[in-house]
N, C-alpha and C positions, 0 to 999 in steps of 0.2 A: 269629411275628414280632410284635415291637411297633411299633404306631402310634400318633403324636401330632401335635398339632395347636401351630402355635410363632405368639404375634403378636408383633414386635420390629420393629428396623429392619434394614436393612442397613449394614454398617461401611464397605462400600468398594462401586465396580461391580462387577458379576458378570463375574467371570473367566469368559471362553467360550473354549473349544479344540475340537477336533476330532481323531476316532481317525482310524487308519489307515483306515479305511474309511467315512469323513467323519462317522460320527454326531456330532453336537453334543454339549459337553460342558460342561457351567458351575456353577461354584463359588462359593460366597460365605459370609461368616459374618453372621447374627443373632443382634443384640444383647438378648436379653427383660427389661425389667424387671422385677420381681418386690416386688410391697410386702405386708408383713405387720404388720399393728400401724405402729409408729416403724422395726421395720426394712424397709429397702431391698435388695434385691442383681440384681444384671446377672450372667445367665446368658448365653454367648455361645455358639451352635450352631450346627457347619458344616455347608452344607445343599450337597445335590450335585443337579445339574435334568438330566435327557439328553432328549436328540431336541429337537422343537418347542418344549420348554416352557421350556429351556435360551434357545431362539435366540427367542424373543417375549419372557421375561422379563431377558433380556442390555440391553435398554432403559430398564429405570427403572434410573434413577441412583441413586449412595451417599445414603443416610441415610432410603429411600423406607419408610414403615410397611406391610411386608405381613403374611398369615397365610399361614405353610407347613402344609401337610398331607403327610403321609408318613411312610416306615418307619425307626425306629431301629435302627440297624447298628452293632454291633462290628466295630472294626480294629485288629488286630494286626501290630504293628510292630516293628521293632531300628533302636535308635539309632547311631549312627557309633559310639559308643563301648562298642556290643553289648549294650547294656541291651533287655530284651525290656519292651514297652510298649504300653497298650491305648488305643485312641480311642472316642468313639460320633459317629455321625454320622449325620445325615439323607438318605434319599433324596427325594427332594420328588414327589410323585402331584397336589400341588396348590401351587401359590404366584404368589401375585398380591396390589395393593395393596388396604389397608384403605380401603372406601370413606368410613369416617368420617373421614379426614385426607387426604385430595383425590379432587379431581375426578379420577371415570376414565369411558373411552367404551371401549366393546369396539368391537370390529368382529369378523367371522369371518375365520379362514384356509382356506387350500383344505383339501382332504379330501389328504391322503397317496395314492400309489399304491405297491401292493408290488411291489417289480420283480422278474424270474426266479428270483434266488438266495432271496428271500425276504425280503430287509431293505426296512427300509423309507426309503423318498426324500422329501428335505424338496425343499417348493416353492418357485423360484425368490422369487416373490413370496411374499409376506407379507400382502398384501391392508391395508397401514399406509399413508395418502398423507400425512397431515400429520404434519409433522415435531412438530408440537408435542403429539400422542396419545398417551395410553398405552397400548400393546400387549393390557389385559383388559381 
């Protein structure tokens, strides 16, 4: 597997869903710029978060500068139109904001427990009281 490290922003909020069997699911694309000499270009890379890291980072808002960490994946796909087509996309192992472009405060969350089947249960609380913190 490859892994890489992304600093950008985000384009929009993080899309958060949940499976059939509630894990946490959240989406988002970052925007990287990239400067070389006089040239410029914006690489855009969609990043996928599961469990906890999905539902703590579903709080910063659009346009927030973070660094993702994690594994680049191949996806392969068919268009309505049957064209067979490939994506790369991000699993995120890490993402949360740049602390050179705002203030952040962590706090800790509870510890997970694994329940009987073996998956694992996100905690009621979140351990977040002011609305106005950022989740790392």
């Amino acid at each position: 597997m490859s892994y890489t490290t992304i600093i950008g922003n985000t384009t929009s909020d993080i899309d958060i869903r949940f499976t059939k069997s509630g894990k946490a699911v959240g989406s988002v694309t970052v925007a990287e710029n990239i400067k070389r000499g006089d040239d410029e270009r914006t690489f855009f890379h969609r990043v996928t978060l599961w469990g906890s890291l999905a539902e703590n980072a579903s709080k910063l808002p659009k346009g927030t500068r973070v660094i993702v960490t994690g594994r680049l994946e191949q996806r392969d796909y068919e268009t309505r139109e049957g064209e067979k087509r490939q994506s790369w996309e991000v699993t995120a192992d890490g993402f949360g904001p740049d602390a050179r472009f705002a203030q952040v405060e962590a706090s800790r969350t509870e510890r997970r427990q694994e329940t009987q089947a073996g998956a694992w249960s996100v905690p009621a609380e979140t351990g977040f009281n002011d609305a106005d913190s950022t989740p790392f």
